[in-house]
N, C-alpha and C positions, 0 to 999 in steps of 0.2 A: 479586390479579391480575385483570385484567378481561378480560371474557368477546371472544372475539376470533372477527370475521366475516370467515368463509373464502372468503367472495366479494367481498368489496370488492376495490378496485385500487386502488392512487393516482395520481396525476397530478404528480407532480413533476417526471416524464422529459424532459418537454422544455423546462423550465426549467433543467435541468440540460445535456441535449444544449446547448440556447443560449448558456449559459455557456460551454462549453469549447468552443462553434465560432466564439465571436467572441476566444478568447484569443489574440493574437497572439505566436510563437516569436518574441522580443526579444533573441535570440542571445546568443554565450556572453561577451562584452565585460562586455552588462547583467545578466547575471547574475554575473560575479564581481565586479559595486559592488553585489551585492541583500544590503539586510540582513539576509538569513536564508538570505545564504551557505554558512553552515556546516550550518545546521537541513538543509536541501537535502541538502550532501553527506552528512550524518549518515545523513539517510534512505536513500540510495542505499546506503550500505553494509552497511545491517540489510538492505537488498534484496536485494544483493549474497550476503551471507554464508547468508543464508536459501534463495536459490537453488542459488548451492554447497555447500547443506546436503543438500538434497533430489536433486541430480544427481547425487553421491557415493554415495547411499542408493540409484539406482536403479540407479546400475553398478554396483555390489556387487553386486546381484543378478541381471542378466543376464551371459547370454555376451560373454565380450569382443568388442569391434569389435559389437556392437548395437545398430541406430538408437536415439535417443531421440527422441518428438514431443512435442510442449508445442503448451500455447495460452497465449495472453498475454488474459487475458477484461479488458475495460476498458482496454486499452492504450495510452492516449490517441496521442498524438504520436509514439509509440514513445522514450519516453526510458531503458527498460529493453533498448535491440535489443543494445548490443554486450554486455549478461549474457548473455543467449542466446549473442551466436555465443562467449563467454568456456568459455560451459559447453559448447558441442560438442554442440549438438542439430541433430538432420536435416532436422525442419519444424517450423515456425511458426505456427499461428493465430493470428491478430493480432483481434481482435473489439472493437468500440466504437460506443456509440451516435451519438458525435460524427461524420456523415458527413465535415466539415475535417479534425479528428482523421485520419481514417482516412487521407484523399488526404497530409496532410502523413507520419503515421506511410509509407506505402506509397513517398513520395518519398525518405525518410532510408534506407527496407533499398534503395530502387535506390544508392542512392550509395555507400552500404557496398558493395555485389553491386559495382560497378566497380571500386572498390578492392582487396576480395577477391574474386574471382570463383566459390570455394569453397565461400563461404557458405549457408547451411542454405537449404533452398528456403522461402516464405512463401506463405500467403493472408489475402485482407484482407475481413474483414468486417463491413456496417455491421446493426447491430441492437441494439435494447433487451432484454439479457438476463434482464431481468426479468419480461420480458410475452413473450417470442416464441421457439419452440425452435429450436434454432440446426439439430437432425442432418439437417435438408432442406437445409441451407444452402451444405454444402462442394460447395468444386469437386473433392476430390478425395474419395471417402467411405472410402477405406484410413485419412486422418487422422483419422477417429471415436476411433480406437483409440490415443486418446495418456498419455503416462506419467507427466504433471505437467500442473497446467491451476494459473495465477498468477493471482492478483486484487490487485491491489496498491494501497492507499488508496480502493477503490472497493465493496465487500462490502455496505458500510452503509447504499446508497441500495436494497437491495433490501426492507429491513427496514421500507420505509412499508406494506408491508401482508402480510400473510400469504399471499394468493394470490402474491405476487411473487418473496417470500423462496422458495417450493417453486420456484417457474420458474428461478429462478435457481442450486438446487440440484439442479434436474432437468435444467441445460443443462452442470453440471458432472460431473455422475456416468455422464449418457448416453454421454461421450465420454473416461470412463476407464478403461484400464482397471484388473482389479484389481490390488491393489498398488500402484496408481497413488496420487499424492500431487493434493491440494488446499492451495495455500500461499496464503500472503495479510498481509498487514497491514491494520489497520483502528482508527479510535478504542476504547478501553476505555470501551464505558459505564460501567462501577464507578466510574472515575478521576472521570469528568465528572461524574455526579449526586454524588460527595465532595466536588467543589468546587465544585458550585451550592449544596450544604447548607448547607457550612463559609461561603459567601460568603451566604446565605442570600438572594438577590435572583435573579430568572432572567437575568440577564446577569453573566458571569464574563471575563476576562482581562488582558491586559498591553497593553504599547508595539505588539506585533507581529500580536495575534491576539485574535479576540472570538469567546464561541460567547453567544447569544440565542435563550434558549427560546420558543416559540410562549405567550400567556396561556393560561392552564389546565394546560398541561403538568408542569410541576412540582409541582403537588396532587396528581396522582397518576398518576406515570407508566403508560404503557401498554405492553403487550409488542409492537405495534406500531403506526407513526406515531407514537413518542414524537420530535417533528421541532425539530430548533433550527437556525437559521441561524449558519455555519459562515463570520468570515472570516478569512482569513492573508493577510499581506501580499505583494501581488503574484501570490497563486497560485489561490486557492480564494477566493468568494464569494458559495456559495449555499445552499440545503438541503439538510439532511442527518439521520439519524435512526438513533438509538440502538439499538446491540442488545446483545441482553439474550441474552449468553452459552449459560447455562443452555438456554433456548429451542432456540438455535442447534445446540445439539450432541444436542437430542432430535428434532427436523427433522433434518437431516444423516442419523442415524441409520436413519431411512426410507428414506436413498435409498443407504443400503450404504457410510455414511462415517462414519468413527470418528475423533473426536477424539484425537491422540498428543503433540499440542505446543499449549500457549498459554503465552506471559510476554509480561508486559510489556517496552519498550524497552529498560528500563535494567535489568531482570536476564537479558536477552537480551544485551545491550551485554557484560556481565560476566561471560558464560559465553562468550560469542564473540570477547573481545577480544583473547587471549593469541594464536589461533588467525590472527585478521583483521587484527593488530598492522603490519603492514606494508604493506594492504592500506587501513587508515585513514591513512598517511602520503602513499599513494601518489593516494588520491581525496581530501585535504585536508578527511576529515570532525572532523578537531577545529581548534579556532583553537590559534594557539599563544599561551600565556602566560607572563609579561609577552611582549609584542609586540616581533620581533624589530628589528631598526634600519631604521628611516625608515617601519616597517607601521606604521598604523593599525589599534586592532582596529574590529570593526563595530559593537559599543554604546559604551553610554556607562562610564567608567571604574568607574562604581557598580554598573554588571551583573555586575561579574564578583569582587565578594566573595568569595563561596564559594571560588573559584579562588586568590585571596590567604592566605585563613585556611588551604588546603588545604597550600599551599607552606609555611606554616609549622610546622604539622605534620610537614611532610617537607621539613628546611630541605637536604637535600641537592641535590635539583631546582634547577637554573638556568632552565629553562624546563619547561611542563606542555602535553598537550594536552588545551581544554575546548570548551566552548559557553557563549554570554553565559545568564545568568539568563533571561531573556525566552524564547531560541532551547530553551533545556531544559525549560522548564515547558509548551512543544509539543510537543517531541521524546516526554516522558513521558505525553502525553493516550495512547499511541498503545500496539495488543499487536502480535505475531505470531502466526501461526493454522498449525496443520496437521492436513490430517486424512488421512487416508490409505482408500483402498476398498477393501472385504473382499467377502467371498462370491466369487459366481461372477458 
């Protein structure tokens, strides 16, 4: 393990902010021709389920008819707002470095607010949660005191340095309260350095996605700044940095949050399916196989192996629902995270 300086900072933030403030919302047409269609809806449904995992957990334990407040931390666009208003929460934090981000996220809850007028109240905030504490920031400071705070695909850009990772864990725990949950999805480092080894070059992937290690990096990794460039097709293309679990949930720790859930997608997929089985049909997070009349699927006929050999096995199936080989060998880079706050 190498020795790690508590004062550094990195500078990745606004390559990352400029990233996702020049991404243009390509609407929902182009998105259901994007090859990684289903990888998409797949993701949103571990989101989904993972949400309604934690909302469930915190009714049960309050009084009935009990606000619930969340923060949405990294929210980009707001492409998670109608989980929220799904799950029946009161208010909103919406927080992201991406100042566009924010104004596009802040346009999509007015258009929901017209349609439902109901809908949960929101604030919107622009800031790098990594370097800046957010509890001077609300406009309303009752919100401090909320009962879930999500991070979702976004965790791992705190991890370019150790001062950033605590900012980032101290903008979480300052505004939870206890009992409160910490949810999140994020890459599995484990998964990644198995298949830099196994491929033994520092550039790994497929048709749809590349991760490219920085030179040096893979000699010996660091517990932070271990950085590789991250791209996926159409959605993500830029740095991004490894975290090393273990680390994560002794940090955490410090700030009154305790690890209670980590799996990866696909034993998360398999404990939540039976459960979310109707709720995967109904977001079209698996393709269907063989492809029903006049569909196209989205790869090529040889991605989806696995899915033929699988029907045979189980020759009673006239059709399956899956993900092409490409679409699943990303969907599984990826965990779920929970940690929940104790003490006082």
């Amino acid at each position: 393990m190498m020795e790690v300086d508590e004062t550094s900072e990195g500078s990745s933030s606004n390559v990352v902010a400029e990233h996702y403030n020049t991404m243009q919302d390509k609407g929902l047409d182009f998105r259901n021709t994007s090859r990684i269609l289903y990888l998409r809806n797949f993701n949103n449904w571990i989101k989904s389920m993972l949400l309604g995992e934690c909302i469930e957990s915190i009714q049960e334990n309050k009084p009935r008819g009990s606000s619930i407040n969340a923060m949405d931390l990294c929210c980009g666009k707001g492409g998670d707002l109608l989980k929220w208003k799904l799950g029946n929460v009161n208010h909103l934090v919406c927080v992201d470095i991406a100042e566009i981000s924010i104004a596009d996220c802040k346009k999509r809850y007015s258009q929901n607010r017209q349609r439902t007028p109901n809908i949960f109240s929101a604030e919107f905030l622009v800031a790098d949660v990594t370097k800046e504490s957010l509890t001077e920031k609300y406009r309303n400071q009752l919100s401090v005191q909320l009962d879930v705070v999500s991070c979702q695909f976004a965790f791992h850009y705190c991890f370019e340095s150790l001062k950033q990772a605590k900012m980032m864990l101290k903008n979480v725990t300052d505004c939870l309260k206890p009992g409160g949950y910490f949810i999140g999805t994020m890459p599995n480092a484990f998964e990644i350095v198995a298949r830099q080894k196994t491929a033994k070059k520092d550039n790994i992937g497929n048709s749809i996605f590349n991760i490219s290690f920085d030179e040096g990096v893979t000699n010996h990794y660091p517990i932070f700044g271990a950085k590789y460039n991250f791209h996926l097709e159409g959605v993500v293309d830029c740095p991004e940095y490894l975290v090393h679990f273990p680390t994560l949930e002794k940090l955490a720790s410090m700030y009154g949050l305790k690890c209670v859930k980590k799996k990866r997608f696909q034993n998360y997929f398999e404990e939540m399916r039976k459960k979310g089985h109707s709720l995967l049909g109904r977001m079209s997070a698996l393709e269907t196989y063989p492809p029903l009349a006049n569909v196209k699927l989205v790869g090529r006929t040889s991605e989806y192996r696995h899915a033929k050999e699988y029907m045979k096995e189980f020759y009673g199936n006239k059709h399956i629902g899956t993900l092409s080989m490409p679409e699943w060998e990303v969907a599984s880079l990826y965990m779920v995270f929970v940690f929940q706050k104790v003490g006082k």
